[in-house]
py3Dmol code that shows the C-alpha trace and the ligand (Angstrom):
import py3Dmol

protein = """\
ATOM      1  CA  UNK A   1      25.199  15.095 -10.773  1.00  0.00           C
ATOM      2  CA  UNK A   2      24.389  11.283 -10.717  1.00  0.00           C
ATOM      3  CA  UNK A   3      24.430   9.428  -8.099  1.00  0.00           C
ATOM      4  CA  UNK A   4      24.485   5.967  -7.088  1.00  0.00           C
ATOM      5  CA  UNK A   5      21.258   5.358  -4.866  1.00  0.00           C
ATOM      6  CA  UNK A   6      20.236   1.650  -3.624  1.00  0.00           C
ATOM      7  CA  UNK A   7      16.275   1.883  -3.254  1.00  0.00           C
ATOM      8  CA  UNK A   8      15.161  -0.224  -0.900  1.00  0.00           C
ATOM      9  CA  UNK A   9      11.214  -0.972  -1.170  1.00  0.00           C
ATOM     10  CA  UNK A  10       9.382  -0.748  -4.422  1.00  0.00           C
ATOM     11  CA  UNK A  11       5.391  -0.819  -3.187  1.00  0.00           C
ATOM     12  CA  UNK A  12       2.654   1.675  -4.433  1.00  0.00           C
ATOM     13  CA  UNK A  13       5.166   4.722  -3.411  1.00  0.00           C
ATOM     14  CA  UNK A  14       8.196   3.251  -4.322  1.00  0.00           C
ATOM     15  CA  UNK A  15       7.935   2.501  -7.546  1.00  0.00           C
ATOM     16  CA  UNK A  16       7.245   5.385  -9.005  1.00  0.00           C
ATOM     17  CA  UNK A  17       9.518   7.247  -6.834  1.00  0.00           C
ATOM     18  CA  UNK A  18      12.623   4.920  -7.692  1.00  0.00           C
ATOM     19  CA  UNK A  19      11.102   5.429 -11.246  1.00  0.00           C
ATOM     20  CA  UNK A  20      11.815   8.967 -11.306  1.00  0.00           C
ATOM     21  CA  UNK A  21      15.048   9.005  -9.751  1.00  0.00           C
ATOM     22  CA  UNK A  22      16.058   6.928 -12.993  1.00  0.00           C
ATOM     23  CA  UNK A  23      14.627   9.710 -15.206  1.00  0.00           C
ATOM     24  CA  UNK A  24      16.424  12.053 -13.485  1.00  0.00           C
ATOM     25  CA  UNK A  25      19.802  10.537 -14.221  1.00  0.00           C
ATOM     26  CA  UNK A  26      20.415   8.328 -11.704  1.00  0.00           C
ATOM     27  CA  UNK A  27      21.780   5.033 -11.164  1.00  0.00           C
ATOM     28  CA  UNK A  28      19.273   2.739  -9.400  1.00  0.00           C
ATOM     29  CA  UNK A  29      19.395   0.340  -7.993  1.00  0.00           C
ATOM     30  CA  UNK A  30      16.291  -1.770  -6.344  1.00  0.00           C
ATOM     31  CA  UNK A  31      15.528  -4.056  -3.862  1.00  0.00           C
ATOM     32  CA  UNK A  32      12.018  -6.006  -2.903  1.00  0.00           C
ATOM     33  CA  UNK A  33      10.871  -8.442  -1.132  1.00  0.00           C
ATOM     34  CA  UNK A  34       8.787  -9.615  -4.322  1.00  0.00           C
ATOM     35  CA  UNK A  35      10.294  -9.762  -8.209  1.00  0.00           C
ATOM     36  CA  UNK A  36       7.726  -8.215 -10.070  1.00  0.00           C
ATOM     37  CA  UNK A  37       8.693  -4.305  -9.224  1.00  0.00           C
ATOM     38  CA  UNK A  38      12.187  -4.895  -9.529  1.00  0.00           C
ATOM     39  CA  UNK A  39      11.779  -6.270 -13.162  1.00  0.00           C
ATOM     40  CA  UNK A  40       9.464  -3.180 -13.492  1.00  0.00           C
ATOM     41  CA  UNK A  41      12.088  -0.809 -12.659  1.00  0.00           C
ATOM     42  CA  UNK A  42      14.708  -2.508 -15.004  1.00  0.00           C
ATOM     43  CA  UNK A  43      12.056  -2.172 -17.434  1.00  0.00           C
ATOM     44  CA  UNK A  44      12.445   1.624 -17.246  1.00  0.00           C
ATOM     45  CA  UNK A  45      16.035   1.834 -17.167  1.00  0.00           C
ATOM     46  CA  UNK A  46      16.957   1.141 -13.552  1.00  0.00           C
ATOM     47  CA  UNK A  47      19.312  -2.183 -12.148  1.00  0.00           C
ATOM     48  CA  UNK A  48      17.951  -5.295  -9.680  1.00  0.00           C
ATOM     49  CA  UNK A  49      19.560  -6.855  -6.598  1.00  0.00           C
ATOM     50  CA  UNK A  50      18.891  -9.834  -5.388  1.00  0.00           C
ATOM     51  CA  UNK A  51      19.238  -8.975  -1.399  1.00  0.00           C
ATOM     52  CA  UNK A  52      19.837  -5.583   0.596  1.00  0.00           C
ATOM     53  CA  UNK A  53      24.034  -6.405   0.563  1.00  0.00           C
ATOM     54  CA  UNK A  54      23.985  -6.061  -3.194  1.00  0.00           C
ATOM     55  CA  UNK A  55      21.683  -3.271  -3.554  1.00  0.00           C
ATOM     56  CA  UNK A  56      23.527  -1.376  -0.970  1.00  0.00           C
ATOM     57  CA  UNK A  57      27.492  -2.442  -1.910  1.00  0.00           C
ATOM     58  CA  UNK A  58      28.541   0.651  -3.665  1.00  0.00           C
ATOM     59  CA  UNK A  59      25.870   2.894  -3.454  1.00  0.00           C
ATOM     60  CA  UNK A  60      26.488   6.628  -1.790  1.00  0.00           C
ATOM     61  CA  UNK A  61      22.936   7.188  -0.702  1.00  0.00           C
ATOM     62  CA  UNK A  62      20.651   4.310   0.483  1.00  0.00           C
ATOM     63  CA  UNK A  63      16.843   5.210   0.148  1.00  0.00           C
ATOM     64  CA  UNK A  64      14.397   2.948   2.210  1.00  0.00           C
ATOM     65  CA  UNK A  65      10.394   2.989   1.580  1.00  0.00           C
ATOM     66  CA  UNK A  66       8.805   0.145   3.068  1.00  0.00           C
ATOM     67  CA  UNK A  67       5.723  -0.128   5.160  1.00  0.00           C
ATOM     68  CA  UNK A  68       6.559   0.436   8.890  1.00  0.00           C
ATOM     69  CA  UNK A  69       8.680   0.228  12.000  1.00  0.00           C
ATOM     70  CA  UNK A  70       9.450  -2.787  12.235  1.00  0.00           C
ATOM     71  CA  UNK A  71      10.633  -3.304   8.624  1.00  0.00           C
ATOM     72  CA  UNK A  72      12.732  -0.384   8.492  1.00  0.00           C
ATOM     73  CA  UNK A  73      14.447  -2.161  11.959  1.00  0.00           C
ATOM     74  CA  UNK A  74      14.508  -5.084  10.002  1.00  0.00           C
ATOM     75  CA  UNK A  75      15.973  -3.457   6.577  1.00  0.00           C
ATOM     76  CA  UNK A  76      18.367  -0.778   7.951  1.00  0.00           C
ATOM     77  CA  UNK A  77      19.672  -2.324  11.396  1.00  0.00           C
ATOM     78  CA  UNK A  78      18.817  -6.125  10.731  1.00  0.00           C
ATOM     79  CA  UNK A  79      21.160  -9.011   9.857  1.00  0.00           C
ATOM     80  CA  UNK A  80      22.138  -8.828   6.247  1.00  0.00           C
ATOM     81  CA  UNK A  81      20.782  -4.899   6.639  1.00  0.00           C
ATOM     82  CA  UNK A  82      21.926  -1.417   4.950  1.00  0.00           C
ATOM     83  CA  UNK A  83      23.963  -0.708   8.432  1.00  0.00           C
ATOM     84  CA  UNK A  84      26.099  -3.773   7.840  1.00  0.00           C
ATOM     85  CA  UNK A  85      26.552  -3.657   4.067  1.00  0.00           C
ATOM     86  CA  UNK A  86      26.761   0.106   3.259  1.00  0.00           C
ATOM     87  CA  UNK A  87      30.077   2.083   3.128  1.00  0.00           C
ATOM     88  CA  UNK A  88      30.667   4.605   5.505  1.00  0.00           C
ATOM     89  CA  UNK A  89      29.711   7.855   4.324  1.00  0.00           C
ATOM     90  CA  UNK A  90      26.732   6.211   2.710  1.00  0.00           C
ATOM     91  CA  UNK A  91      23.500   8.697   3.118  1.00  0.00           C
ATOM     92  CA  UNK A  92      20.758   6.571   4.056  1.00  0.00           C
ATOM     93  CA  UNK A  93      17.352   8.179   4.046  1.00  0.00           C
ATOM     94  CA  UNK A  94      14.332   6.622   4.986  1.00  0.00           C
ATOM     95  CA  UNK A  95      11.058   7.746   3.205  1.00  0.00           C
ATOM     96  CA  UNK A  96       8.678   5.731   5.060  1.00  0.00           C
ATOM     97  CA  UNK A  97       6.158   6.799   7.627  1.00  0.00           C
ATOM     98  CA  UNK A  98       7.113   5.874  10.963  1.00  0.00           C
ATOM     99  CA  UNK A  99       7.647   6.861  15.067  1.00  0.00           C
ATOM    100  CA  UNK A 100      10.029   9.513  15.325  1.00  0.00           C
ATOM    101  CA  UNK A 101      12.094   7.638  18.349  1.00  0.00           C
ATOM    102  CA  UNK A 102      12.952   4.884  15.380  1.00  0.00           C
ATOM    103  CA  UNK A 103      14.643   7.494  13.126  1.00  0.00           C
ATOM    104  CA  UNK A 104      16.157   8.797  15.738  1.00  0.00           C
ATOM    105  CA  UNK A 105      17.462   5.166  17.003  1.00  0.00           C
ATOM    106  CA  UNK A 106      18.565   4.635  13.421  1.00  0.00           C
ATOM    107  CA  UNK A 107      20.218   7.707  13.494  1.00  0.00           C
ATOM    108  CA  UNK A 108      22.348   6.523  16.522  1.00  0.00           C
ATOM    109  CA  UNK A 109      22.995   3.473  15.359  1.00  0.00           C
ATOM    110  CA  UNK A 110      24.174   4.603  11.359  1.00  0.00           C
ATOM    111  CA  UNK A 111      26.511   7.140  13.114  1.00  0.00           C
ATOM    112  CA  UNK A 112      28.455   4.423  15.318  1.00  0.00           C
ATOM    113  CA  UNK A 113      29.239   3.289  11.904  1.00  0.00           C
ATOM    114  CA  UNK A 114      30.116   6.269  10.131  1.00  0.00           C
ATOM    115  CA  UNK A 115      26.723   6.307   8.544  1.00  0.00           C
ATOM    116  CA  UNK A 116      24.223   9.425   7.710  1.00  0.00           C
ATOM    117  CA  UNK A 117      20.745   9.449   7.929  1.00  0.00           C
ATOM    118  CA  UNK A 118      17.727  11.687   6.771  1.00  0.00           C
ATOM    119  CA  UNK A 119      13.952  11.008   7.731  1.00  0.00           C
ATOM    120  CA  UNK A 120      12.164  11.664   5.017  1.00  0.00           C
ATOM    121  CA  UNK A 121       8.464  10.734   5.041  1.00  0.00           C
ATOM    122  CA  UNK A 122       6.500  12.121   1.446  1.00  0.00           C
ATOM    123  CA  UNK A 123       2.523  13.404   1.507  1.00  0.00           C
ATOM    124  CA  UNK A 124       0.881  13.415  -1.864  1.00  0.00           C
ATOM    125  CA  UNK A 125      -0.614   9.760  -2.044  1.00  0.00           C
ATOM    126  CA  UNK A 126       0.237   7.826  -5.074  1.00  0.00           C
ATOM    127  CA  UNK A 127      -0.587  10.353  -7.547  1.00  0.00           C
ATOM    128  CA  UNK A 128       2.056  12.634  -6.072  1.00  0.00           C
ATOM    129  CA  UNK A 129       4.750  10.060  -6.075  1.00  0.00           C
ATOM    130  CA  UNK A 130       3.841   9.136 -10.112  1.00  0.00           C
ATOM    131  CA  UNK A 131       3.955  12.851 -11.175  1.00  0.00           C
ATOM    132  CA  UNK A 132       6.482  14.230  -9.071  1.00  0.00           C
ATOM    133  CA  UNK A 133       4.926  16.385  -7.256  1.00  0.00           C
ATOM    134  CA  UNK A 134       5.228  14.861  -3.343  1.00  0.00           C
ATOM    135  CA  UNK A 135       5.504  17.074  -0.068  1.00  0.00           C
ATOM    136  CA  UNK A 136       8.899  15.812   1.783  1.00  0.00           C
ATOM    137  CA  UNK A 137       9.520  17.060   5.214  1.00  0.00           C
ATOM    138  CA  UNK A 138      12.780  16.293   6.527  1.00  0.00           C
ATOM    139  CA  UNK A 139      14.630  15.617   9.683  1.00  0.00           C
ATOM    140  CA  UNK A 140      18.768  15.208  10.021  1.00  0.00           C
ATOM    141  CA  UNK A 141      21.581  17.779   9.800  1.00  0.00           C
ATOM    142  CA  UNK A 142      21.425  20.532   7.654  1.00  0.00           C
ATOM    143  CA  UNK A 143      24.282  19.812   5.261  1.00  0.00           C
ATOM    144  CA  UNK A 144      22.880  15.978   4.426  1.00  0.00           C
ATOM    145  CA  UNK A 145      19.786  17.773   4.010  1.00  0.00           C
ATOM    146  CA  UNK A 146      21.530  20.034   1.205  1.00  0.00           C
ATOM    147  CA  UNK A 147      23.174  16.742  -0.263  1.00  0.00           C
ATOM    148  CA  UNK A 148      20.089  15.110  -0.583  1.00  0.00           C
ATOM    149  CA  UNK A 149      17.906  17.996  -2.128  1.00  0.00           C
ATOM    150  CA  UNK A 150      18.861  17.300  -5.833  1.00  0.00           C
ATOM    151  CA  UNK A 151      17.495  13.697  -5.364  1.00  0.00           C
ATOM    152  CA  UNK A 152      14.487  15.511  -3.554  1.00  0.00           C
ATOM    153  CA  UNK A 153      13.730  17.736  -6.649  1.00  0.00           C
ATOM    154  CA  UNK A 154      13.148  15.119  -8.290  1.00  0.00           C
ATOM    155  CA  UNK A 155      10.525  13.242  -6.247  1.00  0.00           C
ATOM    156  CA  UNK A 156       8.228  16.254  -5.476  1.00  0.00           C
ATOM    157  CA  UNK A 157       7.751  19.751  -5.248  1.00  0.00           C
ATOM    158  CA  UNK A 158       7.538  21.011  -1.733  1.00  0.00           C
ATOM    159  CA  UNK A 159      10.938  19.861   0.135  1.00  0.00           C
ATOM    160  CA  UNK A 160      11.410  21.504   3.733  1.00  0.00           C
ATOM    161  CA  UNK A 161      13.817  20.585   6.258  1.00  0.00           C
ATOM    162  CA  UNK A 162      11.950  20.643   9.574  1.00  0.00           C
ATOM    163  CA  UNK A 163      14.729  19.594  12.069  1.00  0.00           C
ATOM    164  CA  UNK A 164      16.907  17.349  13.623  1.00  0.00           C
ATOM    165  CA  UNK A 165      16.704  13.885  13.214  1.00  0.00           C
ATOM    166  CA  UNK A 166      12.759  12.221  13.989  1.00  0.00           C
ATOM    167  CA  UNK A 167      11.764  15.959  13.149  1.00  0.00           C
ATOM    168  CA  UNK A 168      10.497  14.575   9.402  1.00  0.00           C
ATOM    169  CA  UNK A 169       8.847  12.223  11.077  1.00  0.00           C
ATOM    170  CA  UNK A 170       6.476  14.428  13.810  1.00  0.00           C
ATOM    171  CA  UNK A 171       5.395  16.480  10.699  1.00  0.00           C
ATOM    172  CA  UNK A 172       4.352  13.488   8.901  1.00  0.00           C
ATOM    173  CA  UNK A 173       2.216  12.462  11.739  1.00  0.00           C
ATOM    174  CA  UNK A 174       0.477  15.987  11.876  1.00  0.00           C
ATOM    175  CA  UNK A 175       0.271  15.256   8.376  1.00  0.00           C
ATOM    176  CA  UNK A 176      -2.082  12.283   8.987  1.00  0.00           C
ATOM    177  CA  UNK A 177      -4.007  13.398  11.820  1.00  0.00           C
ATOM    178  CA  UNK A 178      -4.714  16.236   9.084  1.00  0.00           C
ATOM    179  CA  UNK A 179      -5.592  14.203   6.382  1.00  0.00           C
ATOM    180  CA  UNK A 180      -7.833  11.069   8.394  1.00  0.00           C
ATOM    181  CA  UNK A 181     -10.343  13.794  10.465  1.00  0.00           C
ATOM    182  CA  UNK A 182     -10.508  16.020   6.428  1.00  0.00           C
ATOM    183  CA  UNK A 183     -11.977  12.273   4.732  1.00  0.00           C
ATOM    184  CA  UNK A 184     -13.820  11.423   7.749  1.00  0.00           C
ATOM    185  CA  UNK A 185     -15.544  14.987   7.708  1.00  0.00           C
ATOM    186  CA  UNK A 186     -15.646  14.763   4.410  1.00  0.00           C
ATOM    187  CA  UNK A 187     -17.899  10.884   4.356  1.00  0.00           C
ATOM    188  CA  UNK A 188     -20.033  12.177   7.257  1.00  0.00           C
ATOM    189  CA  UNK A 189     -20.993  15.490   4.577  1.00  0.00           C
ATOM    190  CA  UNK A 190     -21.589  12.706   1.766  1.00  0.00           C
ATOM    191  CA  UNK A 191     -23.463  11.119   3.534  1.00  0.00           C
ATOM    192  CA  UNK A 192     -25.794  13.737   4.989  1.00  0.00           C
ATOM    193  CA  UNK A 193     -26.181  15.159   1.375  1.00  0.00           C
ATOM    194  CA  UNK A 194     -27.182  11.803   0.057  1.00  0.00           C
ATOM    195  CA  UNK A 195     -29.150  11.321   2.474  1.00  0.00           C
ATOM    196  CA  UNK A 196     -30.712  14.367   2.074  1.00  0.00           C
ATOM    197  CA  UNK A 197     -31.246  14.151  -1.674  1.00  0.00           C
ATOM    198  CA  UNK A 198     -28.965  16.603  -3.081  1.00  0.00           C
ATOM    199  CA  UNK A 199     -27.042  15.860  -6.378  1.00  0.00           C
ATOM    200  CA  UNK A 200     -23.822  15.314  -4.683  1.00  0.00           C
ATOM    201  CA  UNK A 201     -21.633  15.833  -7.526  1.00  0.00           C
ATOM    202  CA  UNK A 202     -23.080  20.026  -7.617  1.00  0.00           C
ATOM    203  CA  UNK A 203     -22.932  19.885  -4.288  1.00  0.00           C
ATOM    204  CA  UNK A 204     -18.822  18.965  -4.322  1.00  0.00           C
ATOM    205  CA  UNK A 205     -18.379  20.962  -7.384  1.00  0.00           C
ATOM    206  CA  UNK A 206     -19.759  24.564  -4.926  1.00  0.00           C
ATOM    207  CA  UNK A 207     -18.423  22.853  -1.926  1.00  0.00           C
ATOM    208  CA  UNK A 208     -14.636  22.787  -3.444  1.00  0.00           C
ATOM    209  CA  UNK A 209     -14.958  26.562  -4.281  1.00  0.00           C
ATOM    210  CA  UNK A 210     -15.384  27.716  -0.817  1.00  0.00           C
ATOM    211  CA  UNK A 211     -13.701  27.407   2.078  1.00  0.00           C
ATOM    212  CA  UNK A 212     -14.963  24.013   2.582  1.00  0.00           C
ATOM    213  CA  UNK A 213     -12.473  22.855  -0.488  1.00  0.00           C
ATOM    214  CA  UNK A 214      -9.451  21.206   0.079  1.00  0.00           C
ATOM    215  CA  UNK A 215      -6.436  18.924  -1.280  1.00  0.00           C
ATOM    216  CA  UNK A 216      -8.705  15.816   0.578  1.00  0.00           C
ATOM    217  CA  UNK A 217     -11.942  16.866  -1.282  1.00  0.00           C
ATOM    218  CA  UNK A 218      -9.970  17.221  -4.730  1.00  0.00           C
ATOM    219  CA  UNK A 219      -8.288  13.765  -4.586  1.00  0.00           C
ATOM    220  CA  UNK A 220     -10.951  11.822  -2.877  1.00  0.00           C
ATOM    221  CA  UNK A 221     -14.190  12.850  -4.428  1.00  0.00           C
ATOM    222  CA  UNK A 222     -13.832  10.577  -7.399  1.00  0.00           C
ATOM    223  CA  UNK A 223     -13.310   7.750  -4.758  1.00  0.00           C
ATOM    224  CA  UNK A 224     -16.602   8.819  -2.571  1.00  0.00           C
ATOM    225  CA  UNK A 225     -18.539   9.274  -5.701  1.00  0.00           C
ATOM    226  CA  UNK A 226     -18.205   6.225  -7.607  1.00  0.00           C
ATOM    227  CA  UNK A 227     -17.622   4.434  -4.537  1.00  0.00           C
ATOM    228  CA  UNK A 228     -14.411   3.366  -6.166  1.00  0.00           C
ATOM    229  CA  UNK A 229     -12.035   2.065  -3.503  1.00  0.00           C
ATOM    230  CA  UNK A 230      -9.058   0.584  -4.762  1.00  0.00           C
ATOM    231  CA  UNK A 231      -5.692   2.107  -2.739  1.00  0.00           C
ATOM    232  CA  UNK A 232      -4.117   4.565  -3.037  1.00  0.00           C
ATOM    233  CA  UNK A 233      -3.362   5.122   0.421  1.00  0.00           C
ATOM    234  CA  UNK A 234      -4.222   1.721   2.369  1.00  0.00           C
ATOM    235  CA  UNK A 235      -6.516   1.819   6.028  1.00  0.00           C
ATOM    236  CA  UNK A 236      -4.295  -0.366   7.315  1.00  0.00           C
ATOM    237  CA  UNK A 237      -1.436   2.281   6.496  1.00  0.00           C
ATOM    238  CA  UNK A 238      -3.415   4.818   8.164  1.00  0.00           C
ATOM    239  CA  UNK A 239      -4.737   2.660  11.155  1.00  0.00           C
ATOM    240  CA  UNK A 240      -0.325   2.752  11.373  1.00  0.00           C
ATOM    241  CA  UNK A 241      -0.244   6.375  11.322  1.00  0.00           C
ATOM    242  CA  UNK A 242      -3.113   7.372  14.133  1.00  0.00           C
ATOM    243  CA  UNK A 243      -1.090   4.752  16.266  1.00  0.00           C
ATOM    244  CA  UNK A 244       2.643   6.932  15.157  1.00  0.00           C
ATOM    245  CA  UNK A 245       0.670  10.554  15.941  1.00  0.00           C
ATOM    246  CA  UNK A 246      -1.421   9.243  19.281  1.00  0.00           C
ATOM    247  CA  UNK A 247       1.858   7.716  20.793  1.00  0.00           C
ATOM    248  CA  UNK A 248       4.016  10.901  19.411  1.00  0.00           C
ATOM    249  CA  UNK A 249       1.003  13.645  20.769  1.00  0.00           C
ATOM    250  CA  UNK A 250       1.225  11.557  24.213  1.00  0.00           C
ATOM    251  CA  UNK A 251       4.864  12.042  24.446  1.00  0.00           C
ATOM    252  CA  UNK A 252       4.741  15.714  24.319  1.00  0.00           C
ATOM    253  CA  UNK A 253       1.538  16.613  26.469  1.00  0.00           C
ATOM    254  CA  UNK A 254      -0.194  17.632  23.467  1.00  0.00           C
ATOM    255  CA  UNK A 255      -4.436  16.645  23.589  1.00  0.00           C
ATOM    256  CA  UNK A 256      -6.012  15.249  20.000  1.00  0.00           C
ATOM    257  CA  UNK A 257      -9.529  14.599  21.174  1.00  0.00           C
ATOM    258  CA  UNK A 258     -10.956  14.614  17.389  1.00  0.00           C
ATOM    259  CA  UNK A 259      -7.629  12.571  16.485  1.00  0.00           C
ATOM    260  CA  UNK A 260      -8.634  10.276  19.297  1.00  0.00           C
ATOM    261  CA  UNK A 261     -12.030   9.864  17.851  1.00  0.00           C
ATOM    262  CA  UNK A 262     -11.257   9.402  13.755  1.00  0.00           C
ATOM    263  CA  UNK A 263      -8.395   7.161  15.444  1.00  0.00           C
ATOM    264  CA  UNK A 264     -11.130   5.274  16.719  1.00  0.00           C
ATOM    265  CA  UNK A 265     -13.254   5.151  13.108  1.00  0.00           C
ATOM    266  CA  UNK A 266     -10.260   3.960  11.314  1.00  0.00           C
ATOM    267  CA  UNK A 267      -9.797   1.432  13.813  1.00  0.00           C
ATOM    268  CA  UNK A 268     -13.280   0.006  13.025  1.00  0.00           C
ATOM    269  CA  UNK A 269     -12.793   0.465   9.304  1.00  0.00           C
ATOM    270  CA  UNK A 270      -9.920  -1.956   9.567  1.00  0.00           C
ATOM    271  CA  UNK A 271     -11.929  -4.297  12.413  1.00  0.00           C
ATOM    272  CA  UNK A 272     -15.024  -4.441   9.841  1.00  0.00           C
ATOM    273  CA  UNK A 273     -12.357  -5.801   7.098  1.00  0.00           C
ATOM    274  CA  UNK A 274     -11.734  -2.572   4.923  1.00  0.00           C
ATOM    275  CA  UNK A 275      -8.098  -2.874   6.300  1.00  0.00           C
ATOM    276  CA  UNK A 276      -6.919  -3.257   2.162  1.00  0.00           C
ATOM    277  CA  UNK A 277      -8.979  -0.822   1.216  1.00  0.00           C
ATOM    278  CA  UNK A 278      -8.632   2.769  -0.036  1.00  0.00           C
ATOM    279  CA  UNK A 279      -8.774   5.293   3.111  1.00  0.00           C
ATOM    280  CA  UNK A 280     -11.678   7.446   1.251  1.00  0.00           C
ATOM    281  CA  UNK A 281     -13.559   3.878   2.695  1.00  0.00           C
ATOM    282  CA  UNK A 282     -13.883   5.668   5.787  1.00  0.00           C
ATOM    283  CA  UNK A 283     -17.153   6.372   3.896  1.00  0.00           C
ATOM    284  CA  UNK A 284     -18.231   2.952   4.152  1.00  0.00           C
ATOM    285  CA  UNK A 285     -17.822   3.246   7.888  1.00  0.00           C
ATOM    286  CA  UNK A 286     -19.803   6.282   7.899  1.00  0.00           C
ATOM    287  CA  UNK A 287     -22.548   4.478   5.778  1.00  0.00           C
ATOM    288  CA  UNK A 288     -22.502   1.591   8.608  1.00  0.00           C
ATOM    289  CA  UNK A 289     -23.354   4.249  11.658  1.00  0.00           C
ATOM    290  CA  UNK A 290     -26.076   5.823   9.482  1.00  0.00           C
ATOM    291  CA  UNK A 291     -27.591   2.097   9.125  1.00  0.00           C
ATOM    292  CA  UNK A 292     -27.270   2.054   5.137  1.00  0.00           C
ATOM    293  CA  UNK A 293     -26.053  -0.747   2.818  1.00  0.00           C
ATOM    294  CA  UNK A 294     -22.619  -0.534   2.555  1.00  0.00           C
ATOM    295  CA  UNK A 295     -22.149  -2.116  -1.034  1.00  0.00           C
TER     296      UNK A 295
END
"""
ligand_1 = """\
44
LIG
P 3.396 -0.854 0.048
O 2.949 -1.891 1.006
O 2.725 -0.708 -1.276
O 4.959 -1.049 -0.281
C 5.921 -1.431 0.646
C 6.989 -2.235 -0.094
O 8.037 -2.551 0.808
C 6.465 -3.552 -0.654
O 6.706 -3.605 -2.044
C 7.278 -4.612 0.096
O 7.628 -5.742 -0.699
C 8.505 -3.840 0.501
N 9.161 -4.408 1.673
C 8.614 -4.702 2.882
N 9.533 -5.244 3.679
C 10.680 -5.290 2.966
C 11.972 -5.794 3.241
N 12.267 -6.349 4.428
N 12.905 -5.705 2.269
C 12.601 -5.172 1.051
N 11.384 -4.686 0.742
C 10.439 -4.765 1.683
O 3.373 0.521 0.847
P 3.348 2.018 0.266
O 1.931 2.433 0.096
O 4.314 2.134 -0.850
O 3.890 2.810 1.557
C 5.273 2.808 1.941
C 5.441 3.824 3.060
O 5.072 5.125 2.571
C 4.569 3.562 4.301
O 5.270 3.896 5.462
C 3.393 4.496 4.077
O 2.773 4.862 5.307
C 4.060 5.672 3.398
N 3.179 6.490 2.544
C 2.304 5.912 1.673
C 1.498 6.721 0.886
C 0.482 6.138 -0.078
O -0.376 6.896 -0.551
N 0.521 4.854 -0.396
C 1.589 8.119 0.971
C 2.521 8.679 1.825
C 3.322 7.852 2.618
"""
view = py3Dmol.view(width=600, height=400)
view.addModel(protein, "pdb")
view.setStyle({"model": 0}, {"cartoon": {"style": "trace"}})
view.addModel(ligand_1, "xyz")
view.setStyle({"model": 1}, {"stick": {}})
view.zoomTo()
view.show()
């Protein structure tokens, strides 16, 4: 069935995403703070608004990727936001990483107006929002959960509802304690093998058949080899994300003394000016301790 969806962010993720919603048969609709990706998304077959109010007039689900807290406060429950423009009934589901107590705010606040809302961060990097193929773990009530799953489908391949509302949101943060100590791990062994003289591309190539291999050492050893940095998935974004997981871990009682640490490292990455950089240039970082030049 098509459906009307307002898509509200069209960066590195959202593009693509909003991209493939159009393939799938829907009618798009975008919104950006810059012009360039909503001409982009015409381009493919999808519609541009000129503010939030007219992306969000007469659509029946409300999707919101943008970078963090405070601009999903600012886009959902700010002046001239989804909360005052959309219909209620609307769906609104928010696909960007951020603190579980803001989805669950948002929540609150869409249901005084008759609203619904999902949290719906993605895993999968950039690649995985181009082909399709993104992990989306999901917090709100089971039957907009159900409503949603078409437009899911169609956005990636693993789609699990993991709770009430915020719940998206806690996995996503285990998500990127995951991911930042795999690449730092997996810079510190680059390093050491270079170091030590061993072709490092055989050494990946055995290293990715055992039980050392993973998703990280798949997607990122291209980066580490060629020393090719370009995002991808921004420090900066991940510098975010240790802040979302150390404050969410906190809340609970829980102890992440190796998140603490790589928390730390991508801290410095980000203080030492690789904030725009891909996060594989945690192996820059690891290049500085070792007292190489980092190109
Ligand atoms: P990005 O910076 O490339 O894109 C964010 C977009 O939001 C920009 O195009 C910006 O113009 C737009 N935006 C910001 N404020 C806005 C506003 N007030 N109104 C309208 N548009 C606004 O970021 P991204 O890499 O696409 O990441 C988006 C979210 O997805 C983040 O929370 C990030 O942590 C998460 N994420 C990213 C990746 C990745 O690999 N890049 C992977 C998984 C999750």
């Amino acid at each position: 069935m098509s459906r009307k969806i307002a898509f509200i962010g069209l960066g590195i993720m959202g593009s693509p995403m909003a991209a493939n919603l159009v393939k799938a048969g829907h009618h798009v609709t975008g919104f950006n703070l810059t012009r360039p990706p909503i001409d982009a998304l015409v381009a493919v077959g999808g519609h541009g608004a000129g503010s939030i109010a007219e992306a969000v007039g007469d659509a029946e689900v409300v999707i919101t990727m943008v970078p963090a807290d405070p601009q999903v406060e600012q886009v959902v429950l700010g002046e001239g936001g989804v909360l005052e423009n959309a219909r209620p009934g609307t769906l609104v589901i928010d696909m960007s990483s951020i603190t579980p107590q803001t989805s669950i705010r948002v929540e609150a606040a869409a249901r005084e107006k008759g609203v619904r809302t999902l949290d719906a961060p993605v895993s999968g990097g950039e690649a995985g929002a181009v082909e399709a193929v993104l992990s989306i773990m999901v917090g709100g009530a089971a039957e907009d959960f159900a409503e949603a799953r078409p437009l899911f489908d169609a956005l990636g391949t693993t789609v699990v509802h993991v709770g009430p509302a915020g719940a998206g949101q806690t996995v996503k943060a285990a998500n990127q304690l995951i991911v930042a100590v795999n690449i730092q791990v997996l810079a510190e062994a680059v390093v050491f093998l270079e170091n030590a003289d061993v072709d490092l591309a055989a050494a990946l190539d055995v290293l990715g058949g055992g039980l050392a291999g993973s998703t990280v050492l798949n997607r990122k050893r291209a980066n580490m080899l060629n020393r090719e940095f370009a995002p991808g998935f921004r420090i900066d974004l991940h510098h975010k994300d240790m802040g979302i997981v150390t404050d969410a871990a906190r809340a609970v009682g829980a102890a992440l003394p190796v998140g603490a640490v790589v928390a730390q490292l991508v801290a410095s990455a980000r203080a030492n000016g690789d904030g725009s950089l891909d996060h594989s240039a945690l192996l820059r970082g690891v290049e500085r301790l070792s007292g190489r030049e980092v190109a």
